[in-house]
NUFI-67271 format. One line per field, with one value per atom (N, C-alpha, C, CB): residue number from 1; residue in three letters; chain; atom name; y, x, z. Coordinates in nm, 2 decimals. Atoms other than C-alpha are relative to their C-alpha. Glycine has a CB too. Layout:
BEGIN
nr c(NUM, ...) $
rest c(ALA, ...) $
kette c(A, ...) $
atom c(CA, ...) $
y c(Y, ...) $
x c(X, ...) $
z c(Z, ...) $
//
This chain:
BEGIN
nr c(1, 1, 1, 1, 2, 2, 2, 2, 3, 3, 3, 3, 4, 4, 4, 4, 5, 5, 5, 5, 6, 6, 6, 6, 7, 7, 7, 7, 8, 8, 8, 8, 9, 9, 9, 9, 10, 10, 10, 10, 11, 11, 11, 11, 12, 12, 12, 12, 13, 13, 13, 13, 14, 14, 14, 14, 15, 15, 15, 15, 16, 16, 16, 16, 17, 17, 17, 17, 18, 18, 18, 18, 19, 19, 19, 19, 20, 20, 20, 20, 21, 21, 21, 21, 22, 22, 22, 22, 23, 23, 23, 23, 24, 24, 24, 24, 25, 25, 25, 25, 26, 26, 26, 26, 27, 27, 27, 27, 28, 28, 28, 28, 29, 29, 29, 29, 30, 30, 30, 30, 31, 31, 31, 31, 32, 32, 32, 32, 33, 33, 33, 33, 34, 34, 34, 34, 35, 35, 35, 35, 36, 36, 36, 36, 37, 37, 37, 37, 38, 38, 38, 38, 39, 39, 39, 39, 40, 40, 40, 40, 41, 41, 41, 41, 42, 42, 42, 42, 43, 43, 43, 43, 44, 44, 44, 44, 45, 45, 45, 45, 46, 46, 46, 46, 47, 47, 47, 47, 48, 48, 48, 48, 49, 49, 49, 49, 50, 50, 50, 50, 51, 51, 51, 51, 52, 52, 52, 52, 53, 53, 53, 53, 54, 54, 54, 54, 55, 55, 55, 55, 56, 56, 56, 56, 57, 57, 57, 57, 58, 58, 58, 58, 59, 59, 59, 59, 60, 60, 60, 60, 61, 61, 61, 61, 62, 62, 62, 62, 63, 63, 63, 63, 64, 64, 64, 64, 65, 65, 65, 65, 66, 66, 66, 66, 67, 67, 67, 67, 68, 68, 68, 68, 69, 69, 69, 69, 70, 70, 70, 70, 71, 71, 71, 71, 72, 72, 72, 72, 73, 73, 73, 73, 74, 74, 74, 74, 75, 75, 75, 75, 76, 76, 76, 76, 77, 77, 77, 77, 78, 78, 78, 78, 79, 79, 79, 79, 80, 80, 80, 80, 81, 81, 81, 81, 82, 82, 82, 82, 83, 83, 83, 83, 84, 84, 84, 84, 85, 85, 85, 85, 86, 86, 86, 86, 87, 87, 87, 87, 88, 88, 88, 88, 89, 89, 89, 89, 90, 90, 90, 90, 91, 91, 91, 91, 92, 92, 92, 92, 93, 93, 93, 93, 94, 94, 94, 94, 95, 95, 95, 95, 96, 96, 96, 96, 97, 97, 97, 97, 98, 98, 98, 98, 99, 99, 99, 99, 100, 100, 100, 100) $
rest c(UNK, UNK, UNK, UNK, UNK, UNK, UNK, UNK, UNK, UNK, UNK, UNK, UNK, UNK, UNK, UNK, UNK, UNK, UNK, UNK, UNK, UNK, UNK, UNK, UNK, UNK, UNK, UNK, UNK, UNK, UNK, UNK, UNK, UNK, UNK, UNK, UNK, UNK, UNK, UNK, UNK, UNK, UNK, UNK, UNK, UNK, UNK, UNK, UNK, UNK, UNK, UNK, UNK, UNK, UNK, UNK, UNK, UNK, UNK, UNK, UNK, UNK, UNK, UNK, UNK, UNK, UNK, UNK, UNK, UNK, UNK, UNK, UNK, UNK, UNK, UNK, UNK, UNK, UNK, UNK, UNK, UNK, UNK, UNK, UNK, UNK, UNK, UNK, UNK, UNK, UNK, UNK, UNK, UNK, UNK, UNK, UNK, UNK, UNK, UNK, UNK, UNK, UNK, UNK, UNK, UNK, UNK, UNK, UNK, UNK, UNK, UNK, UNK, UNK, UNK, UNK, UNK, UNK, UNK, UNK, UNK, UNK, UNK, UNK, UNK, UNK, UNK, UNK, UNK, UNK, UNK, UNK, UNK, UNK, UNK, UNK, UNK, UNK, UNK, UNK, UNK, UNK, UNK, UNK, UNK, UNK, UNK, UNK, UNK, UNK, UNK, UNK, UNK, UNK, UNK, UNK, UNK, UNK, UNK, UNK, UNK, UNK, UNK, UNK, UNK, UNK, UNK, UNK, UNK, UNK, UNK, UNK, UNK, UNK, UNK, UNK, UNK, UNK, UNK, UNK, UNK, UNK, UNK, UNK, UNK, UNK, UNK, UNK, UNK, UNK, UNK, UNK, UNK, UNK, UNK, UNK, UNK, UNK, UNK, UNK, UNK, UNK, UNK, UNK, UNK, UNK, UNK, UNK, UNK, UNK, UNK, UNK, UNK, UNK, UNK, UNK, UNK, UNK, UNK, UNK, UNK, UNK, UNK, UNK, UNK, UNK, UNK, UNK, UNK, UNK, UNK, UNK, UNK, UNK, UNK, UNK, UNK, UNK, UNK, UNK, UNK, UNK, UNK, UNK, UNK, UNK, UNK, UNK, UNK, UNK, UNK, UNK, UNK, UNK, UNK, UNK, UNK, UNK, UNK, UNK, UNK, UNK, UNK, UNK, UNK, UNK, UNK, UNK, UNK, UNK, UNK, UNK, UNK, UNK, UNK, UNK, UNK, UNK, UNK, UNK, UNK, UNK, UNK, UNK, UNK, UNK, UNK, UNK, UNK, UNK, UNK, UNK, UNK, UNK, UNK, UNK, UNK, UNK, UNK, UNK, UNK, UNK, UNK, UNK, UNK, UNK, UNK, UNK, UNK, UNK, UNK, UNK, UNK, UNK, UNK, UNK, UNK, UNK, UNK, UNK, UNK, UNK, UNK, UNK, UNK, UNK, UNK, UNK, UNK, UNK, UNK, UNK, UNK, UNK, UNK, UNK, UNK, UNK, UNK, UNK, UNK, UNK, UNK, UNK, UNK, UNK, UNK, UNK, UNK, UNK, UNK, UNK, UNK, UNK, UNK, UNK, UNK, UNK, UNK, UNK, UNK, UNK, UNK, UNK, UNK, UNK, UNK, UNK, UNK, UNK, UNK, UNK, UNK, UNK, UNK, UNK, UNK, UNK, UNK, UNK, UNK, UNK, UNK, UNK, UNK, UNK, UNK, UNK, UNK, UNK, UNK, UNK, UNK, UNK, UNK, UNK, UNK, UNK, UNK, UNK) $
kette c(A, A, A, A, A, A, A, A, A, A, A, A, A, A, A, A, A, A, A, A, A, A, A, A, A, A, A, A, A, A, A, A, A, A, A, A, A, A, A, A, A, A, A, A, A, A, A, A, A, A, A, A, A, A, A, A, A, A, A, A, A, A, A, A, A, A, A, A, A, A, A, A, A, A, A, A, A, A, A, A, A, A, A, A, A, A, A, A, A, A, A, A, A, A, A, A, A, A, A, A, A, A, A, A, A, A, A, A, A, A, A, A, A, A, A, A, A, A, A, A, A, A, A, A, A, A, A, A, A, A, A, A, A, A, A, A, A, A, A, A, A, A, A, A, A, A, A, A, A, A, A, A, A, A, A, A, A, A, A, A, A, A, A, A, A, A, A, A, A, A, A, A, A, A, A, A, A, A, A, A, A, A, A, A, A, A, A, A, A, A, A, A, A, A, A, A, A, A, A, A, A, A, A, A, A, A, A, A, A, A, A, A, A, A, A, A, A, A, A, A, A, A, A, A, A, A, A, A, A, A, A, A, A, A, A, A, A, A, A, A, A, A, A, A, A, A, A, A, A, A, A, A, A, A, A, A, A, A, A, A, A, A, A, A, A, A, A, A, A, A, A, A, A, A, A, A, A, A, A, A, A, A, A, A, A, A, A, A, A, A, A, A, A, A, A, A, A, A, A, A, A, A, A, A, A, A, A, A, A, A, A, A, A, A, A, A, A, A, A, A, A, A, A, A, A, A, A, A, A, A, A, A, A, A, A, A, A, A, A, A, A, A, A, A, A, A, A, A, A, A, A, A, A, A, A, A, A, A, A, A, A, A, A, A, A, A, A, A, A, A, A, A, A, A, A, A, A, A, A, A, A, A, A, A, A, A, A, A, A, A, A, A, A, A, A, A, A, A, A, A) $
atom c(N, CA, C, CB, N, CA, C, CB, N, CA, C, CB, N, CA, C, CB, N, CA, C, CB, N, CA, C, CB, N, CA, C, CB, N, CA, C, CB, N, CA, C, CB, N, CA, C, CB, N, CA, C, CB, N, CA, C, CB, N, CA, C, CB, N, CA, C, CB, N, CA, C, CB, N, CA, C, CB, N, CA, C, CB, N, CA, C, CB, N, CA, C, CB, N, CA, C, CB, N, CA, C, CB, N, CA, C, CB, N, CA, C, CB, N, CA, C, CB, N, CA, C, CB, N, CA, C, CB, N, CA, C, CB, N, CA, C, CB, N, CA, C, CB, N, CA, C, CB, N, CA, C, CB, N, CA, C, CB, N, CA, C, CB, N, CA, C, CB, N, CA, C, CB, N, CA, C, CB, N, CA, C, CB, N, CA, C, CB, N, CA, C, CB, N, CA, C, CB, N, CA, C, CB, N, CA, C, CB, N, CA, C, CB, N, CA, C, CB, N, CA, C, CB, N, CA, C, CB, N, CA, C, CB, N, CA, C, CB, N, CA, C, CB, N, CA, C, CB, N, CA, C, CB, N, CA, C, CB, N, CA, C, CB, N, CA, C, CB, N, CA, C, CB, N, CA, C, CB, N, CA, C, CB, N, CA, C, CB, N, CA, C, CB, N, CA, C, CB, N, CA, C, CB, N, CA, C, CB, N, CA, C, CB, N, CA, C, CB, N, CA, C, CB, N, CA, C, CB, N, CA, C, CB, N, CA, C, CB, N, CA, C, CB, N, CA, C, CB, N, CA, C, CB, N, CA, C, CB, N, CA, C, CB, N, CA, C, CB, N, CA, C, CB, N, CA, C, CB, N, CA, C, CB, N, CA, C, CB, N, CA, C, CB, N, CA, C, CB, N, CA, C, CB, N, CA, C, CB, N, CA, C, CB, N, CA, C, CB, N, CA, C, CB, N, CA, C, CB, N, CA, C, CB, N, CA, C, CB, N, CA, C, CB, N, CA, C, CB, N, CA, C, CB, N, CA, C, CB, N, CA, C, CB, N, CA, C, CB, N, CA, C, CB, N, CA, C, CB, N, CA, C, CB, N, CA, C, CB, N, CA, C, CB, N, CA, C, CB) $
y c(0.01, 11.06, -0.03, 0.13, 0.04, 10.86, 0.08, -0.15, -0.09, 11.14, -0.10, 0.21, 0.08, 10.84, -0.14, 0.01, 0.09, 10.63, -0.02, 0.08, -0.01, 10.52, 0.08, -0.08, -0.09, 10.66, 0.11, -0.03, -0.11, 10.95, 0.13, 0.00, -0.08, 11.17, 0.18, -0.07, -0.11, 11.48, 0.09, -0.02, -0.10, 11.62, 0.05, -0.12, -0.03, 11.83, -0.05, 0.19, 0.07, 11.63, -0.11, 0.04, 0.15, 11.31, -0.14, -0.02, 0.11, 11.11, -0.05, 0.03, 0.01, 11.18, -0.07, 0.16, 0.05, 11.12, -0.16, 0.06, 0.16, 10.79, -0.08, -0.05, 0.13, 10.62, 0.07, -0.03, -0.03, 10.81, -0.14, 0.14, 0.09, 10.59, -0.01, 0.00, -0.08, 10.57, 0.06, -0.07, -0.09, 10.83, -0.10, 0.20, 0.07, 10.56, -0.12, -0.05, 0.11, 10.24, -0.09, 0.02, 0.02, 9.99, -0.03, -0.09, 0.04, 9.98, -0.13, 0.12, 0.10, 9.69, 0.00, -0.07, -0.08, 9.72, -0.11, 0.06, 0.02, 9.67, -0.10, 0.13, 0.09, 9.40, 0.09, -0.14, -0.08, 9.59, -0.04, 0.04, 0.02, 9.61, 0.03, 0.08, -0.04, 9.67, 0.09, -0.14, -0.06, 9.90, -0.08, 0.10, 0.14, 9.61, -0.04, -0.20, 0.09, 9.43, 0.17, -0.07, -0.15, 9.80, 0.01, 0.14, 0.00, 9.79, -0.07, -0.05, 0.14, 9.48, -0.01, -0.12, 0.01, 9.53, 0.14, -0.04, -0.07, 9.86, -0.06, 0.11, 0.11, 9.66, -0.09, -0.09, 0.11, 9.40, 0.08, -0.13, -0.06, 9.68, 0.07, 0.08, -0.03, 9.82, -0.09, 0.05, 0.12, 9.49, -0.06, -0.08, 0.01, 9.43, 0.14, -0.08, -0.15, 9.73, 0.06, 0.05, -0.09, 9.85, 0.12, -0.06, -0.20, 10.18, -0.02, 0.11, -0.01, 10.29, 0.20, -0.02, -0.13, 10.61, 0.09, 0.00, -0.09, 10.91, -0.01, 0.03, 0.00, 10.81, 0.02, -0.08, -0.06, 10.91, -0.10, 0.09, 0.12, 10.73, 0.07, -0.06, -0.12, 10.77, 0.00, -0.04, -0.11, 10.96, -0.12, 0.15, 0.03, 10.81, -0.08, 0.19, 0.05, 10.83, -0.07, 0.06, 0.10, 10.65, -0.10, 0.01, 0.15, 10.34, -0.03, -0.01, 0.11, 10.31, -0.03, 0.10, 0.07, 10.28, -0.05, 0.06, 0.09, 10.10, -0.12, 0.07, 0.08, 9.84, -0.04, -0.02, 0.03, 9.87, 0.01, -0.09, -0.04, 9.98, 0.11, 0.01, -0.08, 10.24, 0.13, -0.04, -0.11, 10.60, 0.05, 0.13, 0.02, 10.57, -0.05, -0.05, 0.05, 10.27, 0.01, -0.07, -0.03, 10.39, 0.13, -0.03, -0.05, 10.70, -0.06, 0.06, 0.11, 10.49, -0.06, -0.15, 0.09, 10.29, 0.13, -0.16, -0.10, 10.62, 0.04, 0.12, -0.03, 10.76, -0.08, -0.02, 0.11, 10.43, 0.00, -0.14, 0.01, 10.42, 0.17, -0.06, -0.11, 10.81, -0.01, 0.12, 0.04, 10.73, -0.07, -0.10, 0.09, 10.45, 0.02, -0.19, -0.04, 10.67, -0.06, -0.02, 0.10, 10.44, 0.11, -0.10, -0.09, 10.77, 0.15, -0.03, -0.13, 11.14, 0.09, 0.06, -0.09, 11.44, 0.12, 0.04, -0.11, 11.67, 0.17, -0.06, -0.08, 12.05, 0.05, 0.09, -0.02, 12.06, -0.11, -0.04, 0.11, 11.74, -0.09, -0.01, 0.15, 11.46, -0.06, -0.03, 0.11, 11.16, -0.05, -0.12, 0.02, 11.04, -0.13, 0.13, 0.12, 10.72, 0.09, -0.21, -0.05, 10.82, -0.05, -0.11, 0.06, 10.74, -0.12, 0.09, 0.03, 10.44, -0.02, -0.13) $
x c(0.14, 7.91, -0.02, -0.07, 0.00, 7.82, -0.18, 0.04, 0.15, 7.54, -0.10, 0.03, 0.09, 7.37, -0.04, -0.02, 0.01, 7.34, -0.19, 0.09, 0.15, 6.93, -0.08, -0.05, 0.03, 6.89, 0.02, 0.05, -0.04, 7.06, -0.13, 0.10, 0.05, 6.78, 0.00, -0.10, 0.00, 6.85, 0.08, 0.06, -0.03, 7.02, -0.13, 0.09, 0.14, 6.72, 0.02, -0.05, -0.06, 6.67, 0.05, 0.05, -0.07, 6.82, -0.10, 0.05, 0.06, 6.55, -0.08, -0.11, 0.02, 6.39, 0.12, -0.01, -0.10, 6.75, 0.03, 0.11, -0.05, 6.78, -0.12, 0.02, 0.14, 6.45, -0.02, -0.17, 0.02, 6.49, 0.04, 0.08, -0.05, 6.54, 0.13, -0.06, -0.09, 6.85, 0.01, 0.11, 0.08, 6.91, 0.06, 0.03, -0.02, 7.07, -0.06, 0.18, 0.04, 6.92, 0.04, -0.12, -0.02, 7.02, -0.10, 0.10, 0.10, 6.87, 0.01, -0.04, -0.01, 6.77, 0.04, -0.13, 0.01, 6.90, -0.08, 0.17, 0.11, 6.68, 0.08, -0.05, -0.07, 6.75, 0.03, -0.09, -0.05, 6.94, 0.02, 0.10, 0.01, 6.93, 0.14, -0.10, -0.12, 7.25, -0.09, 0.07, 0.06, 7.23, -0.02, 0.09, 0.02, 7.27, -0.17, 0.10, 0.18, 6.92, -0.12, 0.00, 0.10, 6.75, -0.02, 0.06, -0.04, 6.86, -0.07, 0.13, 0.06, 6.77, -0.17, 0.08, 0.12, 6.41, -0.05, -0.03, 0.04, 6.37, 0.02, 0.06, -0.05, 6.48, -0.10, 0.20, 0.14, 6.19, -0.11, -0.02, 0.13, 5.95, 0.00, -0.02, 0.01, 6.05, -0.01, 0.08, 0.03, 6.02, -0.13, 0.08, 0.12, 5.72, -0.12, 0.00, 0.02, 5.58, -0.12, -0.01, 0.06, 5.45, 0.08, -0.04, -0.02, 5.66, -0.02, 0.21, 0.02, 5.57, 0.08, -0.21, -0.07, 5.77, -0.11, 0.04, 0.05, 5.64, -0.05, -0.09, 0.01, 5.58, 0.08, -0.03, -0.06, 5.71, 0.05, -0.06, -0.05, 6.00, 0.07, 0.12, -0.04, 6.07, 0.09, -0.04, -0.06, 6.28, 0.14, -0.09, -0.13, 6.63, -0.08, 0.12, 0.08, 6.41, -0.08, -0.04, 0.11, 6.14, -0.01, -0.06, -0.05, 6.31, 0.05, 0.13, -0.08, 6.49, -0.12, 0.17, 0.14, 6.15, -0.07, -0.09, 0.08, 5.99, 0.12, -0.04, -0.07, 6.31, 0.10, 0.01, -0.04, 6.45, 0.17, -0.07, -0.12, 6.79, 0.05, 0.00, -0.06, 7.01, -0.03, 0.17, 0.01, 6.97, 0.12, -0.03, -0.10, 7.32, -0.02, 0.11, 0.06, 7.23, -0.11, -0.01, 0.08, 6.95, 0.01, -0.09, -0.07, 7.11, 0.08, 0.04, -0.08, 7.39, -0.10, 0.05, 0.06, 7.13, -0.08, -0.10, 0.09, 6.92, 0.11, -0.09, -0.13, 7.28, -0.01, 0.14, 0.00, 7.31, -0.09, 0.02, 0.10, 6.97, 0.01, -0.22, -0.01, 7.02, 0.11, 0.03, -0.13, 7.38, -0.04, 0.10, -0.02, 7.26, -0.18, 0.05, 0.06, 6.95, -0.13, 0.07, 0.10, 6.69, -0.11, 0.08, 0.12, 6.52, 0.08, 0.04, -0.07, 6.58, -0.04, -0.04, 0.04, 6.53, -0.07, 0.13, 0.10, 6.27, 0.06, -0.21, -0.06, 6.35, -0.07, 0.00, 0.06, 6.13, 0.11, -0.20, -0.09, 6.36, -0.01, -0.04, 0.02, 6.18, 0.02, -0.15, -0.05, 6.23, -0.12, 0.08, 0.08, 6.07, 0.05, -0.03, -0.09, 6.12, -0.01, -0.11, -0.11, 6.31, -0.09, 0.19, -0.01, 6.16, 0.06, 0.04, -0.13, 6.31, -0.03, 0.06) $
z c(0.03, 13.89, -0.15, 0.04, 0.09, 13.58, -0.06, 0.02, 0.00, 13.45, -0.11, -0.08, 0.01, 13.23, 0.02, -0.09, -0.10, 13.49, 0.01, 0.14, -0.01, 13.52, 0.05, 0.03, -0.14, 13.86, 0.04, 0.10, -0.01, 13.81, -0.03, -0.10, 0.05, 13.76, 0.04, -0.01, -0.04, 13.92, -0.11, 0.13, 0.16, 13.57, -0.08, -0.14, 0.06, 13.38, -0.16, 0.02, 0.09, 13.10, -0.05, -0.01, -0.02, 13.19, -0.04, 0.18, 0.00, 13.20, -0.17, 0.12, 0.16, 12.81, -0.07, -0.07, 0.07, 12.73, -0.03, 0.06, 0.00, 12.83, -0.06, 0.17, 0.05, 12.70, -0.10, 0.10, 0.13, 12.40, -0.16, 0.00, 0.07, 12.09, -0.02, -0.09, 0.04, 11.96, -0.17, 0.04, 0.10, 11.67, -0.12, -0.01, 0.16, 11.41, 0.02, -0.06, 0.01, 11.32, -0.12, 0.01, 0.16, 11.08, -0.01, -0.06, 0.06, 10.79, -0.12, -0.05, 0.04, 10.61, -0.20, 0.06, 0.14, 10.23, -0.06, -0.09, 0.11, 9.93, -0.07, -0.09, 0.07, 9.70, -0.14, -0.01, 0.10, 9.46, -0.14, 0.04, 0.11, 9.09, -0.10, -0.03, 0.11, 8.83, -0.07, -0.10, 0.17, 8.57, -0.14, -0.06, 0.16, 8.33, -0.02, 0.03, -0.05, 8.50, -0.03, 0.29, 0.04, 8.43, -0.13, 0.03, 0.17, 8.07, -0.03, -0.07, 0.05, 8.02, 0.01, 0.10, 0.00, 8.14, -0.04, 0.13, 0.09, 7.96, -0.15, 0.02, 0.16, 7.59, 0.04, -0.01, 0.03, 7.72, 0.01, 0.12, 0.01, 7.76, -0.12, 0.11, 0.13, 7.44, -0.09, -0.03, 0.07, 7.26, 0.00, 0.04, -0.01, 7.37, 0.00, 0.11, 0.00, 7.32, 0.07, -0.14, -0.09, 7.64, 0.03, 0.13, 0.05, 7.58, -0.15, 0.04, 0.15, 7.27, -0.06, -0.03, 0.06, 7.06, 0.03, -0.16, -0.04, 7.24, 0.16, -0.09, -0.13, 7.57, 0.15, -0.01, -0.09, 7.90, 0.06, 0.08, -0.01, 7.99, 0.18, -0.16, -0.19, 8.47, 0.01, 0.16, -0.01, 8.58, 0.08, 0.09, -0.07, 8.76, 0.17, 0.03, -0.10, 9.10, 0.01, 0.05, 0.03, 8.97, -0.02, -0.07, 0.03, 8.83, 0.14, -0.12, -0.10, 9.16, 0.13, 0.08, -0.08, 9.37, -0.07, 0.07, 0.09, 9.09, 0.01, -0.19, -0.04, 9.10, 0.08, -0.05, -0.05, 9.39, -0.01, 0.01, 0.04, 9.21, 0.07, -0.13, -0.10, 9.37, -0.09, 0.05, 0.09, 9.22, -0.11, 0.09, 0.13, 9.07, -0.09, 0.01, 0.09, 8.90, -0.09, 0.03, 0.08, 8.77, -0.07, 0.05, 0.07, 8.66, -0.11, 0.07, 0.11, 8.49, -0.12, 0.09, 0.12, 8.32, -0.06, 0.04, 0.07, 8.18, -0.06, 0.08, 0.08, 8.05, -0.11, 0.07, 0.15, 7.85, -0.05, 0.00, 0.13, 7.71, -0.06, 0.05, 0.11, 7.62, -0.11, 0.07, 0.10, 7.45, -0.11, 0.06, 0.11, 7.27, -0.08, 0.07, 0.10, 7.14, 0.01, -0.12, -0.07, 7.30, 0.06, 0.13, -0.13, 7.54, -0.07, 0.27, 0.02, 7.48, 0.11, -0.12, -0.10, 7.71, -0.07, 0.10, 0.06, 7.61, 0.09, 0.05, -0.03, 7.66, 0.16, -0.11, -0.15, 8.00, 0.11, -0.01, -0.14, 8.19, -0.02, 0.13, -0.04, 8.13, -0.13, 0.08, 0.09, 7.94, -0.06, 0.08, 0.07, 7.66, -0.07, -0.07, 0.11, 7.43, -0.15, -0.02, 0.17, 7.09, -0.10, -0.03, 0.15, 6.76, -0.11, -0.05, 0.04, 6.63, -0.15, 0.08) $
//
């Protein structure tokens, strides 16, 4: 007896089971960003100076639904602009642009 068989319904249960969705789906991936392509478009927003010294610079999660970058890569790229003195981390978490 093949218990998910269509007809089978005499199992309690059987029948939800079978016209249920199934539970994985693929998903379609995002067009993904480098940490370089992040860099690169924070340095054009600093250059043009829609961040300006003292302003709140988003968070890892924020860049990666603002560009579609992965949350590593946009970790990665917040490391490098902290390294290279570009963003700092204020004593509450969040990010700020640096003084230059």
């Amino acid at each position: 007896m093949n218990p998910f068989f269509i007809n089978n319904y005499r199992l309690p249960g059987i029948r939800s089971f079978i016209k249920r969705n199934p539970m994985f789906r693929q998903v379609k991936p995002k067009r993904a960003e480098s940490s370089s392509k992040v860099i690169a478009l924070a340095n054009e927003a600093f250059q043009s100076g829609r961040l300006r010294p003292g302003d709140r610079f988003p968070s890892p999660d924020e860049i990666s639904k603002l560009t579609g970058a992965s949350v590593i890569e946009s970790l990665d790229a917040v490391t490098s602009l902290l390294k290279a003195g570009l963003i700092r981390q204020l004593p509450s978490g969040q990010l700020s642009i640096s003084r230059q």
